[in-house]
C-alpha positions, 0 to 999 in steps of 0.5 A: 527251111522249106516246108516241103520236100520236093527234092529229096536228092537236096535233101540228102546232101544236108548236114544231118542235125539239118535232116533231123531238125526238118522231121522234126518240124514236119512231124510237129506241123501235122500234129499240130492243131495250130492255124494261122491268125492274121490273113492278109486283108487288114479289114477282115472281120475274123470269119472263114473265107477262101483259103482261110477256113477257120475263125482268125483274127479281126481287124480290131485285133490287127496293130497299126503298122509298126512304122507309124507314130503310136508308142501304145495299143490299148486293145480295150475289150469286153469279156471274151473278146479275144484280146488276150489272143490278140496280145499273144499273137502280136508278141509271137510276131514281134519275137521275130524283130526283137531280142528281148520283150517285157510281160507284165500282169496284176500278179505272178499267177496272172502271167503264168495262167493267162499270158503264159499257160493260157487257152488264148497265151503265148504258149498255146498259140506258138506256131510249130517250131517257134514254141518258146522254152517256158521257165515258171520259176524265172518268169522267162520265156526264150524262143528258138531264135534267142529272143527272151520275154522277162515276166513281172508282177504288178504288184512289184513295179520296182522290179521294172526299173532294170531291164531294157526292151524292145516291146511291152506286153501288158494284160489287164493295167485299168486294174493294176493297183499301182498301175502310173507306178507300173507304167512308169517303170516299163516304158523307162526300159523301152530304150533298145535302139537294134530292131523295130520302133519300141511299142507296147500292147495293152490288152485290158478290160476297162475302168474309169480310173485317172491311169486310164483316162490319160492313156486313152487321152495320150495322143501316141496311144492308139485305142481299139475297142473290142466288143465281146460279141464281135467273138461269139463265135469262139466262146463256150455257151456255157461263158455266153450264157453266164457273162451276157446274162449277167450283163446285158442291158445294164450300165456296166455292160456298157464296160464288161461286154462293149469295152466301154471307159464308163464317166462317172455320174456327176453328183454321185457318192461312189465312183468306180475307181474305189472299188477293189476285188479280191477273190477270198476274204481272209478270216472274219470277226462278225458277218452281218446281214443288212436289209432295207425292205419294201414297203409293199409286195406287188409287181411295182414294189420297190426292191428289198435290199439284202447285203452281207458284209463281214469285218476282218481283224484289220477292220477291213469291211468285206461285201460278200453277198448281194440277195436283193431282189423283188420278194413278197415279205415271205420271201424276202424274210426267207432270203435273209435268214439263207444269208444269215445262215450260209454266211454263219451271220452274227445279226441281222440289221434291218430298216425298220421305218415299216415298224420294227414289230412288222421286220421282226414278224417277217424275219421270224415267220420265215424260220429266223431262230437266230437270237440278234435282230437289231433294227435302225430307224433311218432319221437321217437323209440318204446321203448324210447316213451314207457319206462315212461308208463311202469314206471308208471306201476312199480310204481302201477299207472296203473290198467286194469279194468275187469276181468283178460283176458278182456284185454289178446291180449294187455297183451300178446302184452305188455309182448312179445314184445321186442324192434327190434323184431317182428311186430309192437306192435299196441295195445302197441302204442295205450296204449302209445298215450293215457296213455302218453296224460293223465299222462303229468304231472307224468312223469319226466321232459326233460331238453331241449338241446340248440344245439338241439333247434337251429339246424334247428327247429324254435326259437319263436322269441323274439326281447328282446333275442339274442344267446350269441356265 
């Protein structure tokens, strides 16, 4: 069907469903605001030249040629880099040489307002006349042409063992739970033989998790990074603004921004594979504010760790807050008791090795009302207070509320630092104090030493006991 009409007598003798579909198009193409996205020279950077005015798309948003021998694109990018577009426009093209393809995201929201309904999805990026019929309550796109996309969850892989395809689509897989399970499941349905060689798109920001390190390290995968700066131009300055200065210059920038897979640090307690998000917690039993104060307030001080963290009826842990910072103690003292009272805190549990009178008269000078301060004395080294924590967080009991990077300086701190070296770890203490005040009961069990006990500290004395020699 032509674009144009420049034979209007042609156009006269075509069957009448063939006029009507042709207005219809034509209406639709000069309503639309939609450009085209790939011009036709594979190293172009993405800004306007002759004949392509506007921002398109960018070499790293190309695929290889479809011929060559890759099975997967890994589009690793940053925040804001445009990989979710690319995704979106690459299945749009494949729609033409395929007759069925598989979405897959972390959950069924996920599909809907990212893959789907998103500014950068399919739908909003369909050119006219090939938008696809979008059925939400079947996870099913169909396009004009037949093809039909079939929608998963991650948080289902079971579901992909049926159905065949001739193309994935997976946004977001570093951060699938189950994601070897996930994978797994999607390829074993790229078995259609009609059409083009079966491929998969992956478009996720990274993680340094064994799933992704053995994508990246498959020799049919394809890796394009895709740094967030390289689409400053089609970003709000409000996401500017927020997300750069949120990340730049740290270590998870390096993951966040630049797409980066970041190497654990050797001799580290936490790696970045045992964190795990959500964006609410569920109902909890006691919230706790722990604290590891400066011990001076000048411009070198070291920093006062300030972290919340709340325990639900799972005895699941819950790291709702990071306020730490470089406070003079006024400061500081307020800081906590915002925390403790914005949070609705049933203590507050600070490090008390500059004296539990100086923690107290801090907390109190600075407005604290509230009727629980527990001080620690931390007799033992860094590491050994630390390594039940870092316990529960293998185990999958611990969960940082938010969105990933609301807590980037304490995971930064968490995975870098090892024990010996470096400066003091305060938001890591801090997260200790209060994680080990509300999770007593989940740790394991220290069988009392009997010389320990009578070598200088105090027996309770009891007259129906004696030592036996």
């Amino acid at each position: 069907m032509p674009d144009e009409f420049p034979d209007l007598d042609a156009f006269r003798n075509w069957k009448p469903e063939a006029q009507q579909r042709a207005l219809e198009l034509l209406r639709e193409r000069q309503s639309s605001t939609w450009r085209a996205f790939y011009c036709h020279d594979p190293a172009c950077d993405g800004s306007p030249h002759e004949g392509w005015e506007w921002n398109h798309a960018r070499a790293d948003q190309r695929p290889p040629p479809w011929t060559d021998d890759w099975l997967t694109l890994l589009l690793s990018g940053g925040r804001g880099s445009g990989k979710t577009r690319a995704g979106a426009e690459i299945t749009h093209r494949v729609s033409d040489r395929v007759d069925r393809i598989v979405l897959v995201a972390a959950t069924g929201p996920d599909l809907r307002d990212t893959m789907v309904e998103g500014v950068s999805g399919i739908l909003a990026t369909s050119p006219p006349g090939k938008r696809p019929l979008w059925e939400p309550s079947k996870k099913k796109l169909t396009w004009p042409n037949g093809c039909i996309a079939q929608g998963f969850s991650a948080e289902e892989p079971d579901r992909l063992r049926g159905p065949n395809s001739g193309f994935a689509w997976a946004d977001e897989p570093a951060h699938f739970p189950l994601a070897q399970q996930v994978w797994d499941n999607m390829l074993f349905g790229l078995r259609m033989k009609d059409g083009i060689k079966p491929k998969v798109v992956a478009t996720s920001t990274p993680k340094p998790t064994r799933f992704v390190k053995d994508l990246v390290a498959d020799p049919s995968t394809v890796v394009h990074r895709v740094s967030t700066y390289a689409n400053l131009d089609n970003l709000a300055d409000t996401f500017k603004a927020v997300i750069l200065d949120r990340y730049e210059g740290t270590r998870l920038g390096r993951q966040e921004l630049h797409g980066e897979i970041l190497e654990d640090v050797e001799g580290a307690l936490w790696t970045w594979d045992m964190f795990q998000w959500v964006d609410e917690p569920p109902p909890l039993e006691r919230i706790v504010v722990g604290v590891d104060p400066a011990g001076t307030a000048n411009p070198k001080s070291d920093e006062t760790g300030i972290i919340t963290i709340g325990i639900d009826r799972a005895k699941n842990l819950y790291v709702l807050d990071d306020s730490s910072g470089r406070y003079s103690p006024e400061t500081w003292g307020r800081k906590v008791n915002n925390c403790y009272t914005d949070f609705l805190a049933d203590r507050i549990v600070p490090e008390r090795n500059y004296g539990e009178d100086m923690v107290t008269f801090v907390l109190q000078n600075a407005g604290y009302t509230g009727a629980s301060i527990k001080p620690v004395q931390s007799r033992r080294g860094k590491a050994i207070r630390a390594e039940p924590i870092v316990t529960l967080y293998e185990k999958g009991k611990v969960f940082h509320v938010g969105q990933r990077g609301d807590l980037a300086l304490l995971e930064e701190e968490l995975t870098t630092w090892v024990p010996g070296q470096g400066d003091s770890p305060n938001r890591l203490d801090a997260l200790v104090h209060a994680a080990t005040d509300l999770a007593k009961q989940l740790m394991p069990a220290h069988v009392a030493d009997p010389q320990r006990l009578l070598s200088g500290r105090r027996v309770p004395e009891n007259r129906h006991l004696r030592v036996v020699g």
